[in-house]
Each structure stands twice: as structure tokens, then as C-alpha cells.
N, C-alpha and C positions, 0 to 999 in steps of 0.2 A: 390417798384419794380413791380406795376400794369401791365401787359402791358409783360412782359417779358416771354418770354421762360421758362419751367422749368430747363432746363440744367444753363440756364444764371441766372435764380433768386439764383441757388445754389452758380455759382459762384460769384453773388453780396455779398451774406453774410458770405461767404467764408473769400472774400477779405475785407471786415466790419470786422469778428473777425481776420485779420492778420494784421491791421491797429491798431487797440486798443490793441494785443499784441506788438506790435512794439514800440508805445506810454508807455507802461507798461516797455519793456525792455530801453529806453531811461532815465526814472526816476528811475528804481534801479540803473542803472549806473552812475546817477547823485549820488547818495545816497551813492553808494560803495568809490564814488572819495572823499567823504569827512567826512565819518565813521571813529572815531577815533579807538572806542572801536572795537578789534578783535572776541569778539563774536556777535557783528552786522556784523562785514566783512562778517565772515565765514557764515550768517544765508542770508543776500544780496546775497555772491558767489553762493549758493546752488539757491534762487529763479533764479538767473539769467540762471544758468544749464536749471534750467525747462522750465522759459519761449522759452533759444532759441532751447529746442528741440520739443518745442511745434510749436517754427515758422518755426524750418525743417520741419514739416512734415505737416504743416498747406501749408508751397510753394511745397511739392512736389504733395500734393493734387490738388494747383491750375495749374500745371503745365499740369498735367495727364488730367485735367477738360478743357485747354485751347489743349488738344493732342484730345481730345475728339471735341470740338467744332470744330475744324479745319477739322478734318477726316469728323465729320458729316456732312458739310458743301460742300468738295470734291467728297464725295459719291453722292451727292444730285447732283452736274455738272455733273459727269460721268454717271447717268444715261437717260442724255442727249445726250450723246457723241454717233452719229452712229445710225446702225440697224434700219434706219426709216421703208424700203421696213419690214421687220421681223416685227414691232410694228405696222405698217399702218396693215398688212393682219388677225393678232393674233387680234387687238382688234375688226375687222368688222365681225369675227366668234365669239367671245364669248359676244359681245354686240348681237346680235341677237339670239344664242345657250346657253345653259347652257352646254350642251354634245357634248364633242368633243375631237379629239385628234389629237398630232401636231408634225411632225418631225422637229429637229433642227437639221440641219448641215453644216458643214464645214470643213475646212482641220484642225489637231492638231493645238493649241492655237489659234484657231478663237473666243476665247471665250463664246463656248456654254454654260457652265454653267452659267457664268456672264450673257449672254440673258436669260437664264431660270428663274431666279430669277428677274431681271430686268422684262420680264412680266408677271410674277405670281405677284410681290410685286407692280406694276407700275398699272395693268389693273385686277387683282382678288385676288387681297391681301386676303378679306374674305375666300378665298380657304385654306391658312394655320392651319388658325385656324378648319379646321375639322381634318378628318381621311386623313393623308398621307403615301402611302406607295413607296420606294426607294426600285430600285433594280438593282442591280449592277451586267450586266449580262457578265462578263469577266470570271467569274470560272463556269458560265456556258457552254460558248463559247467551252471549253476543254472537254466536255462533247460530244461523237457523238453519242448520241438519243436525241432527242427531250423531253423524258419522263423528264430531268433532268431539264429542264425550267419551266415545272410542277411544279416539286416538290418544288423549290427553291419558284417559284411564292405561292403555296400553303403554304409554312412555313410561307412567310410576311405577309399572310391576314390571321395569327391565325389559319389553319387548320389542321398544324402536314402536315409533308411532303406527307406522305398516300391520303391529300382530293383531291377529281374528279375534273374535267375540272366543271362539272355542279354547283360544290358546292363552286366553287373560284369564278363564276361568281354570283353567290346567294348570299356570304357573301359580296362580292363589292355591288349589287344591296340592299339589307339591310342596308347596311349602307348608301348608297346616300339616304335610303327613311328620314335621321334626320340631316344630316350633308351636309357638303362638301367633297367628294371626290377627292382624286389631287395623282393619277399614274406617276411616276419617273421612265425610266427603261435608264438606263446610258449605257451606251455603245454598243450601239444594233450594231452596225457594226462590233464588234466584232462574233456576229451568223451567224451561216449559213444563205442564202437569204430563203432557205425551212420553217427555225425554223421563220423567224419574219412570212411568210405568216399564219402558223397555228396559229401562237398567234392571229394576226388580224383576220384570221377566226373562230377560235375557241373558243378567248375570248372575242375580243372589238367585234366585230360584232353582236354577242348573247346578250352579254351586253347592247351596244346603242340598239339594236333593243328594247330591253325588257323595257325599259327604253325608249324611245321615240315611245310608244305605240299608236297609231292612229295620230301620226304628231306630237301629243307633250308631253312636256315630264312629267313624274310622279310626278316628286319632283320640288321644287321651290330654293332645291340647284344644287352646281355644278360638274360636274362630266367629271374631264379633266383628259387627257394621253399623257405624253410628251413621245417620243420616242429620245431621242437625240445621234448623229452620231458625233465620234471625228475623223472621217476620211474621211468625204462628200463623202463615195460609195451610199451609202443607197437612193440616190434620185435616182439611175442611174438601183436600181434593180425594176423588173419587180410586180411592187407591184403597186397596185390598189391605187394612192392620186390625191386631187386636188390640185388646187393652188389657185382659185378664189373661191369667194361665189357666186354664184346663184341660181335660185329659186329651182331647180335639186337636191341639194344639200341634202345628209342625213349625218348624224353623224355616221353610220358606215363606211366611206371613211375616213378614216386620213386625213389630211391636212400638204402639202407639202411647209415649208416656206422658203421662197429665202435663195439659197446658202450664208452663210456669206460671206463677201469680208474684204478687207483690209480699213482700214479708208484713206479717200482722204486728199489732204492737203488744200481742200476748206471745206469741213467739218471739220477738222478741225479748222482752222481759223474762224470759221462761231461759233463754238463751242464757242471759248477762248468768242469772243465778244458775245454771250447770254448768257452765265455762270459765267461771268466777276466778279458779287459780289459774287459768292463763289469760287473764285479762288483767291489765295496769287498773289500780286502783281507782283512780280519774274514774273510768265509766261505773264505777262500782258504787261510789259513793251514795251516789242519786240519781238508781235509778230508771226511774220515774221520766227525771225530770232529761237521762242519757237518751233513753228512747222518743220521747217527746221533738229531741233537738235531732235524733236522726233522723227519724221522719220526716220533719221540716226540710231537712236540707238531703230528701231523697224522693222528692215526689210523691210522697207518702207509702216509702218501702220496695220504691222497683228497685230489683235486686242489684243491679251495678254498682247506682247511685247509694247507693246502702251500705257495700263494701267499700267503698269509698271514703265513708261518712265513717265508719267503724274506724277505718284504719287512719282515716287524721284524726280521730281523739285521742286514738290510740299511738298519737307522735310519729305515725308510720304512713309509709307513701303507695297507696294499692298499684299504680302504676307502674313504679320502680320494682314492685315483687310481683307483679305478672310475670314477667320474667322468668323470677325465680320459680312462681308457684306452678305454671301452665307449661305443657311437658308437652301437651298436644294442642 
């Protein structure tokens, strides 16, 4: 099994010992079929009990392992699927920058979260593995001071609700001096437009500056801040991003990444055929006639409904692998 995948060498030897039990349960039943003596019967019946609960649960293994191979394989096309304009701009800012931060938006189920993880996992995967902090600003939102964005921010970066603007931007910059740092704040369209300007004034701003000290930066990791919009206002308020990279550019300016849109039916189609071997046959056949029926049964290409659409032709459940595939 040189040569092979860890998932697949497993399920080679897998399938090796359900072969030789299978071979084992054919010869006790030979055995049973011409056992005179009734205490050989009964000592055969009982091995036989064993072996086939032994080959239930040896197929139901290889089944889960072939649910696994198949899923892993769909994820792998889908994250080819779409958001070129979003992945072309993310990766020309952080292949040049270590420090930066980046709004994602679009209308409900444009798939934000699915693109945040697709370029965190696709273009700085090493970001996971440091210090991540999520913040899920919807029960702040209800809140009308400001100070309440504080505190919620302060409790994630370990300070006890009590700690300063000063000292939420120290324990962020402390930690970027050994690790990778990677900022999640979910829902920002849900704040007031006042509340995200003081956050970008009062924390990324003090933060990148400090941190990208005489043009470069301190640490040799990375130090990102997704702002992500589940209602595509957020590009339209009067808040300081860019949208290109040029030479102008510093890391305390967000960066503004194309509005998500709907998947086209040339994209798609361009899709099926470069993702062809890890996609089940079924969409392959026709099609034409696959992109036609996703469409139909996506709104015509809002990205959720889309991923969804893909992954029941493709006998697979998008719900049940969020889970597995969404990390942040």
C-alpha cells in the first residue's frame, strides 16, 4: 500500500481483514453444513454469531470510511467553486503583508463564512494554529453604548470584562510577538456604523500601527482581522477601506473585498469540468443539464443555496459537513 493516502491505506486493510473474515465465515458454514455431533453444531453456530457481527461492524466502518473519502474529495472541488474576484484580492494583501484586515460581504447566505474559511484554510492556513479569537457581535449589537463592545472584546482576549482599550490592544500585540494571530468579529452589520468606526480607530488602527513600526512589521507571524457582513450594508458605510493594493497602502485601512454575487452558469460549468475527478459521476454525465437543476433549486446561484444543491446530487448532506468543513 506504498504510495497511498493515509485515509486509503486504512481503508486497504480494512477491506484485507473483511476479506479473510468473509473467507473464515464461508468455512465455518461449510463445517456447520456437515457437523453431525450437536456440540460441534452449537460451538460452529456461536463462532459464526461472532464472525458476522464482527463483518457488521468491520462494513459499517468501511462504509463511514468510503462517506469520508467521498465528502473529502467534494470539499476539495467546492473549494474551487466561485469567489475568484474575493481570492485574487485576499491573497495579493497577505502574500505581501502579514498585518491586515478584511471585510467580507454580501447579502444573507452568500456564503461568508464558507469564503472565510476557504481563505484562511486555502491562502494562511498557518494562522489556525496560533491564537484565534471569534466574536460574535449580535448580543452586542442590543447594547446602545459602545462601552459594551469593550467589554465583550476584553472578556475574549482573557482580560476580565473590566480591561482598557490600551490593554486589549497589548494583549493582542503580545501575543502576535510568538504566534499567529487571526480576529473573527461575525456579524458587524449588525452594530451601529459609529461602534465599527471606533473599533477601527481605537483598536485596529493603534494595533497595525504598533505593530507595523517604521514600514515593517515586528513579528515574522501573522496578524489578520476578518470583519464579515451577513447583510452587504457595511461596504456602503462611510468608513475608511480600500480595495486595491498599492504602494500607499498601510495595514491600518481595512481592505474592502468585492461584494459576493451569485454563481454564474459559466462558472459553473467551467467548475464541473476542472473538478471532474473529485466529483461523482451523476453531475458529470450532463452537464448541462446538472447546472440547469442547480440553479433552479438555488435561486439562481446564491452561493449557500448552491452548496447545498451540489452536495445533494452529490448524495451528501452540506449541513452535516459544516461541521466538519467550517473551523471558524
Amino acid at each position: 500500500m506504498q504510495g497511498l493516502d493515509p485515509l486509503q491505506a486504512k481503508r486497504e486493510a480494512l477491506q484485507e481483514q473483511y476479506s479473510l473474515l468473509s473467507e473464515k465465515r464461508l468455512e465455518l458454514g461449510r463445517s456447520s453444513a456437515i457437523a453431525a455431533d450437536p456440540s460441534m453444531q452449537f460451538q460452529l453456530k456461536k463462532q459464526i454469531e461472532q464472525v458476522d457481527a464482527e463483518l457488521e461492524s468491520l462494513e459499517q466502518r468501511l462504509v463511514q470510511m468510503d462517506r469520508l473519502s467521498q465528502d473529502g474529495r467534494l470539499y476539495q472541488a467546492l473549494l474551487k467553486l466561485g469567489y475568484r474576484k474575493q481570492v485574487q484580492i485576499f491573497r495579493k494583501f497577505v502574500q505581501s503583508h502579514p498585518i491586515a484586515a478584511f471585510l467580507i460581504h454580501g447579502a444573507s447566505d452568500y456564503g461568508q463564512r464558507w469564503l472565510l474559511n476557504r481563505l484562511v484554510v486555502q491562502h494562511t492556513r498557518d494562522s489556525i494554529t496560533g491564537k484565534v479569537v471569534k466574536l460574535n457581535l449580535s448580543r452586542v449589537a442590543r447594547r446602545s453604548d459602545v462601552a459594551a463592545l469593550w467589554r465583550e472584546l476584553a472578556g475574549r482576549v482573557g482580560l476580565g470584562r473590566q480591561g482598557t482599550i490600551a490593554e486589549i490592544v497589548d494583549r493582542v500585540y503580545q501575543w502576535w510577538q510568538t504566534q499567529n494571530v487571526l480576529l473573527v468579529l461575525y456579524e458587524i452589520d449588525v452594530l451601529p456604523e459609529t461602534f465599527l468606526s471606533e473599533l477601527l480607530r481605537d483598536f485596529w488602527m493603534p494595533l497595525a500601527v504598533r505593530a507595523w513600526s517604521g514600514g515593517e512589521p515586528e513579528s515574522a507571524y501573522k496578524l489578520l482581522m476578518f470583519l464579515v457582513d451577513y447583510d452587504g450594508c457595511v461596504g456602503n458605510w462611510k468608513v475608511p477601506f480600500t480595495e486595491q493594493l498599492d504602494a500607499a497602502w498601510q495595514p491600518v485601512i481595512p481592505v474592502k473585498l468585492p461584494l459576493i454575487g451569485e454563481f454564474t452558469e459559466d462558472e459553473l460549468l467551467n467548475w464541473l469540468e476542472f473538478s471532474a475527478d473529485d466529483l461523482p459521476t451523476n453531475l458529470l454525465d450532463e452537464p448541462d443539464e446538472t447546472v440547469q437543476d442547480i440553479l433552479e433549486n438555488s435561486d439562481r446561484g446564491i452561493p449557500e443555496p448552491t452548496l447545498d444543491e451540489i452536495c445533494r446530487q452529490a448524495g451528501s448532506n452540506w449541513y452535516d459537513n459544516e461541521e466538519k468543513w467550517l473551523k471558524l
